[in-house]
Structure formats: C-alpha cells, structure tokens
N, C-alpha and C positions, 0 to 999 in steps of 0.2 A: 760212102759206106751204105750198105744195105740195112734197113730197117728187121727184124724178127718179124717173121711170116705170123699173119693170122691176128694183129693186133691194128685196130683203129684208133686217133686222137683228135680229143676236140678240146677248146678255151674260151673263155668270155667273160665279160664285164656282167657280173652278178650285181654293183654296188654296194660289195662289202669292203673293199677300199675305198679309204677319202676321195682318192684321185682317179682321174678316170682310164685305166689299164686291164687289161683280163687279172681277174683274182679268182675263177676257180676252172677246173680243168679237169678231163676226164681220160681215164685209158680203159678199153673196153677188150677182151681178148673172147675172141670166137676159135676155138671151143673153148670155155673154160677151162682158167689153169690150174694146174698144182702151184700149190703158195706157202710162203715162208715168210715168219716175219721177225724182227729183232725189237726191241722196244725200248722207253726209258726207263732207267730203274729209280728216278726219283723218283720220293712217296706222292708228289701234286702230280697225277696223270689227267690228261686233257680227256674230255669223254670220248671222242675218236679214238685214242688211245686204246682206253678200255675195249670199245667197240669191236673195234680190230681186230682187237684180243681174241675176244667170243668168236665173231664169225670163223678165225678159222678152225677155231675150236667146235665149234658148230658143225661148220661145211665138213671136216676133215682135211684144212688144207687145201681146201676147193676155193677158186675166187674167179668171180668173171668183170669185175669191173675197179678200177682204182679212183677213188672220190676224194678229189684234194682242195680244199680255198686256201687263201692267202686275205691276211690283211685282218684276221680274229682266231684267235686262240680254241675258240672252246673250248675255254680249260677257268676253274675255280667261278662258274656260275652258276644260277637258280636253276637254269632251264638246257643247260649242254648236254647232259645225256636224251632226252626229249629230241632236241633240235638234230644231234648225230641221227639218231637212228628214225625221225620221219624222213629226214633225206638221204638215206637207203632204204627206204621202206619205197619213196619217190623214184630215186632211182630203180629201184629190181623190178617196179611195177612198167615201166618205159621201157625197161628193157628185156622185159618177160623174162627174169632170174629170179633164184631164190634171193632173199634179203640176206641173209646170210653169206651169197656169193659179193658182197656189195664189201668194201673195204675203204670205210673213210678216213680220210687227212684232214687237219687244219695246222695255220702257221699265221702268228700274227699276235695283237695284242692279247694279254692274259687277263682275265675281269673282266672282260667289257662283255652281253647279253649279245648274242647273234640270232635277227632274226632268222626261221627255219624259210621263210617266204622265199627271202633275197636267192636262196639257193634251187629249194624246188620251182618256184617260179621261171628261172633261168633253164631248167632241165630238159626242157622240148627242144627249144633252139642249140642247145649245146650239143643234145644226143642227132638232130639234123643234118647237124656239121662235123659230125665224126668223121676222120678219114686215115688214108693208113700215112697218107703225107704231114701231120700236124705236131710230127713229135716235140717239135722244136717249139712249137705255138703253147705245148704245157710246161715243157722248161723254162721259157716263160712266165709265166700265168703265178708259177707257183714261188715267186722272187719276191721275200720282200727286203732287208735292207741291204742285201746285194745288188753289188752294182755290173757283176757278166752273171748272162744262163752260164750254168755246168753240164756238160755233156759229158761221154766218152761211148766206144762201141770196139765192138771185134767180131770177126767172122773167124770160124774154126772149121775148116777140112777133118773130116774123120772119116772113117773105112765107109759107111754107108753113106757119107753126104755132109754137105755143110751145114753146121747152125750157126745163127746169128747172136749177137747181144747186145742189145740196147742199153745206158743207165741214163738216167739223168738225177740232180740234188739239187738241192738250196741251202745254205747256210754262210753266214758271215759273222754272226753272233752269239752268245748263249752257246758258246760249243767245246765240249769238252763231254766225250762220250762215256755213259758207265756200262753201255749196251750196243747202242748206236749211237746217230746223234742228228737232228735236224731233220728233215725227210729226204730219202733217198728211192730210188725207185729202179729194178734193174729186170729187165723182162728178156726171154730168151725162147725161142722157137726148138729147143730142143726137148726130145722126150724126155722126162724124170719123174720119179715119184715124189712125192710129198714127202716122205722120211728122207730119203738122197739129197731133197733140196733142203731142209732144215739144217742138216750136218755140215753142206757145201755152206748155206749163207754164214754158219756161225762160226766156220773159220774163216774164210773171206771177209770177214766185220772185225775179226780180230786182230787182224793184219791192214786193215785200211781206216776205217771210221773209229775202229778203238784204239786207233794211233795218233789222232790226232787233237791239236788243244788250241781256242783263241784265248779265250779270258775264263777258262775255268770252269763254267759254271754246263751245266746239264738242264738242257729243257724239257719242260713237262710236256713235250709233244713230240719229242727221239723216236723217232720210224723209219726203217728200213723193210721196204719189201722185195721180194725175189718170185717172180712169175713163169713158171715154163709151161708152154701151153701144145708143144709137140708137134706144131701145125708142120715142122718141116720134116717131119714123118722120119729122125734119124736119132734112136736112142744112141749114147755112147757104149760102146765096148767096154767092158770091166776093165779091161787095160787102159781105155782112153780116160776114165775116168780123171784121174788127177789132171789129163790137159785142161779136161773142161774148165776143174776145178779153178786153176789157173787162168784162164780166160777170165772167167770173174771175178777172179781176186785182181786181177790186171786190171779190168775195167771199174771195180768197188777203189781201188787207191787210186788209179787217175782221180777220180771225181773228188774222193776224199783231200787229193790236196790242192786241188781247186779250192775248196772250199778257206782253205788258210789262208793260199794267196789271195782269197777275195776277203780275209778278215777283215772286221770295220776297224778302220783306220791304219789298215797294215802296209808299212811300205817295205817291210823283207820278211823273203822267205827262209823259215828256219829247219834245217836237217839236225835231230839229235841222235848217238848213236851210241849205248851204252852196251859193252862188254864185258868176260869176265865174269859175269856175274852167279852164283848161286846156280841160277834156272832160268829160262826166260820171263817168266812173269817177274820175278825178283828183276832183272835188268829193266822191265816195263815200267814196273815202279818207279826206279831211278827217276827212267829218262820221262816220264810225267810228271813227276817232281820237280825236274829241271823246267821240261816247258811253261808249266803254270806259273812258276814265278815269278812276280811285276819286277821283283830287282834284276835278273834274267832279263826278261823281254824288253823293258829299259834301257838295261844297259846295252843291247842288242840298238835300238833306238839311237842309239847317241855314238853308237860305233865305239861305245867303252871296251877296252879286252880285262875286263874286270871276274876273273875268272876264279874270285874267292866267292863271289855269290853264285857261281856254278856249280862248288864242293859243300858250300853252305846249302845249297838245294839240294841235292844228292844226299846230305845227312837227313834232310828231313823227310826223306821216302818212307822209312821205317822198315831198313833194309840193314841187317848187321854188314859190315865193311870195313877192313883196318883205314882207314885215313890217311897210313904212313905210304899204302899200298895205291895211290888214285895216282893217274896220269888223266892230263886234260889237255888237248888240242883246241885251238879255234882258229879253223881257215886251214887246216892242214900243218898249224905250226906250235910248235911244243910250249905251253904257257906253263903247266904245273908238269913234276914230276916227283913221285916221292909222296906227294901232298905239301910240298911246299913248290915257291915261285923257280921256274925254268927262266933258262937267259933267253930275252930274248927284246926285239925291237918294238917299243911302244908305239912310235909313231909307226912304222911299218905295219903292223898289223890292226891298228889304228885305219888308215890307209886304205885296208884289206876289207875289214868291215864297214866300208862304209857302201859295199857293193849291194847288189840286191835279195844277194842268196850268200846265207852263212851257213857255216858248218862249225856242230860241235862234237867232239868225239869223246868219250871219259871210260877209261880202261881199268878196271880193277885188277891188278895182280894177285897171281896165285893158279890155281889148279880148276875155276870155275870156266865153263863155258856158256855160259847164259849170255844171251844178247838179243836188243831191242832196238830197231829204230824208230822214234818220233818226230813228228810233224808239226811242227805253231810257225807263230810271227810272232814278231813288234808289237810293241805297245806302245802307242802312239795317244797326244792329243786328241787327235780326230775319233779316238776312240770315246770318249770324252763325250767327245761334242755331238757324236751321232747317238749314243745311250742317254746323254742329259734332257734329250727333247723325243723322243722316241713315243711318247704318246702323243705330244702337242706337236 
C-alpha cells in the first residue's frame, strides 16, 4: 500500500517509558494540512487535549506537525499545560512552523509530572530521522498496553487522480468513546478544506470509534485527528465526495475494531446489532448498553447464551421499548422472542459461543427503523490482572 504523498515519520526512545522502546513519535506534513479533530468529552482533559483544542482554533484548521509520547498522560498535573506547549513551542521552533501548526498527543499514566526535557531534548534526533518510510515506526511508538500496532489504508481512484489514506490508533483500554476514543491519527494526500474535513471526520467517528466499547470507561486523552495536506494535487468532484467520504469511514472502523480485538484481556470479538428502533441514535443507545455490560461481556466469556442480561441491558439504555416486542439472536440462532425464552439448544449454542467472533442481534418490533451496530469484547480475568498493576 502506498503511503499519502507529502508526509514524513519519525520515533524514539525519549525515556518517558520505564522500559526501553520508542515512546514518542512525530508525523510532519509538507505543505501544511487542513486539520480536524474529535476529542474527549470527559470533564479531566489531558493538557494536550486542551492544546489541540486551541491550535486548531488558532491556526484555522491549519496543522503541520502531529506530536505524540506514550508511557505519561499529561493529564491532572502541576505542570502539563507548561510541559505541552514548551514542546510545541520546541517543536515549530526545529521545524520553522507556527506553534500553533504543532498538535500534541500523550497516552499513558494519569498523575504522574512529565518532564518537558525528556521530550525536547529527544527533538533534533527525531526530526533527523524523519522520513516518508517510518509510518509503521510511529504506530509503534505510540502502544502502550496493546499488545499489535493498528493500521489500516486505502487508495481512491477519482476523475483527476488518485489519493491515498493512511490511519494508524492505539488503544486496548479505558475505551469507550463519548467523541472518540484513545488516539487515532488518519492523514490523506487529498485536497479539502478544513470545513469538508470537520464534517467528513464527525461522521466517519460516528460510525467507527463511536461504536465501539472495552470496559466502559472514556479517557481523558480521546483524540482523533484527520490531516489532508493536498500534496497529490487531486480535489474530489462534488459527486465524488461521499466516495471519499467512504474511504475514511472504511479506513476509521478497520482501526476502530482493531482496537477491541486488541482489548486488554479479550479473547472474543463482539458484533452487536440493534434494530427497529425509534431512530438511529435510539438503536445506539441500546446497543451500548448492551456492550458495556460485565454481565453481557461475561457471559460472552464463559460461552453462557444467557440472553436475559442482553434484554436486561437493553432496558437499561433509557430508551422506551414494549419488552413484549424484543427478539434476540446470538450466533444467528433465535434465543428470545416475544421478550420471553425461544426454543432452542443450550449446549449447541453453548458450543457456538465458544468461537472467537460472536454475534448479537436484538430487534424491536413495530413500525421503527432505527438501527445500530456495535463493537466490544469479553471480559476476561486478564483484564483484571493487566489494570491491577498498571502503574507498578
């Protein structure tokens, strides 16, 4: 796959992880792009967060460089707003931009003081080793208790030429998006405006990253960015528009369910798919309902087809719904109908579940056409064991 024209990448051991790996990572785009970003809507925002925020608000949607570490939060300390913006300040100064074009990341413990050193100190050598080969080197860089990089890409033929799209993510935990969720990063050689890319990313997030759930919870560091820097000199056609569109919603849900399958401690992947319903956000609701629940994701766990904490989830959406009206499938095979228990084989489906990929489907009868699908896993021990020690 072809890389998006007009962007360099570099990675390195800053020493802001315990252990000795690349923890922070840079993607630099010549000419400067039009930029869009999604963020978390908890109220504890990481000062990068904020930063973010501003710059593009600043620039107008202008960004020329992506500033990410791993292995510290920046988030709920003395000195994180300080420490973000001298290392964009470090940055735009090496790389003669405005600071403003600089858009920092972090990922990692929350509370802990991050030296600003560990970072700008690290900035010559990293911006040295920029290159347009390293993409893989920041996917990378920017892992922390995931155990694969996430990728994905796509190339789009249009009437003046092809553009490219790179993404790359991280996340295995704290994920459960109110905006985005974890950092994502998706950059694209095609011409657009800063308004066109805002609209594109907020529905492509809504369909990918805002679909999906490990253990519930929203991190104070949810960043998604969306980069087009035009290098391959081909705006899309007003008519092509929704392909593009498309492209990146293609490439934003690869990543996004990467990210489940890599949940901490997950050993299956979970499809939920509610119908029927109201509207689509009404059907969203459900089917988040359904995936955040440990009696759900448990019972998924132990290959239970215990499909009263499926309808017991779904009440708790805050979603009106007759009860008498629910139909519920898992694995393709009829468990509730009516809102009461369908006939059917325990151990077989039993059986069924104990596969790697499940499926839930729950249908509301009546006259609605709303529908949702969602993304999670299991909940596993290991889940446990890798959050029990997560600082030590």
């Amino acid at each position: 796959m072809n890389l998006p024209l007009g962007y360099r990448y570099a990675a390195t051991y800053a020493g802001i992880r315990k252990d000795d790996r690349p923890d922070l990572g840079l993607i630099v785009s010549s000419p400067a792009a039009n930029a869009a970003g999604v963020f978390t809507q908890n109220r504890v925002q990481a000062s990068p967060v904020k930063l973010s925020r501003r710059h593009l608000s600043i620039s107008h949607g202008k960004a020329s460089a992506i500033l990410v570490n791993a292995g510290n939060a920046n988030c709920a300390t003395r000195t994180g707003d300080a420490v973000a913006l001298a290392a964009c300040r470090a940055a735009a100064k090496r790389l003669a931009v405005p600071v403003s074009h600089i858009l920092p990341n972090s990922t990692g413990v929350i509370g802990v003081e991050l030296d600003p050193a560990r970072i700008v100190d690290a900035l010559p050598a990293l911006i040295s080793s920029l290159s347009e080969t390293r993409f893989h080197d920041v996917a990378n860089a920017i892992l922390t208790t995931d155990l694969v990089p996430k990728t994905a890409f796509a190339e789009l033929t249009l009437d003046r030429g092809m553009v490219r799209i790179a993404g790359m993510t991280k996340g295995s935990g704290m994920i459960q998006p109110l905006m985005a969720t974890t950092l994502g990063f998706v950059v694209t050689d095609a011409d657009l405006g800063a308004t066109t890319l805002r609209a594109v990313l907020r529905r492509a997030t809504e369909r990918s990253y805002n679909r999906i759930s490990v253990d519930g919870d929203t991190s104070t560091n949810d960043t998604v960015l969306l980069l087009a820097n035009g290098a391959s000199g081909v705006r899309p056609l007003a008519r092509e528009a929704p392909l593009f569109e498309e492209a990146v919603s293609t490439v934003m849900e690869e990543l996004a369910k990467m990210i489940v399958r890599d949940g901490e401690g997950a050993s299956k992947f979970v499809t939920i798919g509610v119908s029927g319903a109201k509207d689509n956000a009404s059907a969203a609701r459900i089917a988040r309902a359904i995936a955040n629940s440990p009696l759900v994701k448990t019972a998924i766990c132990g290959a239970d087809p215990n499909w009263g904490r499926i309808i017991s989830a779904a009440g708790n959406a805050g979603i009106e719904f007759d009860p008498a009206k629910v139909d519920i499938d898992m694995q393709g095979l009829a468990v509730c109908r009516g809102g009461v228990a369908a006939h059917f084989s325990e151990a077989d489906l039993k059986s069924q579940l104990e596969s790697p990929e499940c499926v839930i489907s729950l249908r509301l009868r009546g006259k609605g056409t709303g529908e949702a699908q969602f993304w999670t896993c299991d909940l596993t021990e290991g889940y446990i064991r890798i959050n029990a020690s997560y600082r030590t």
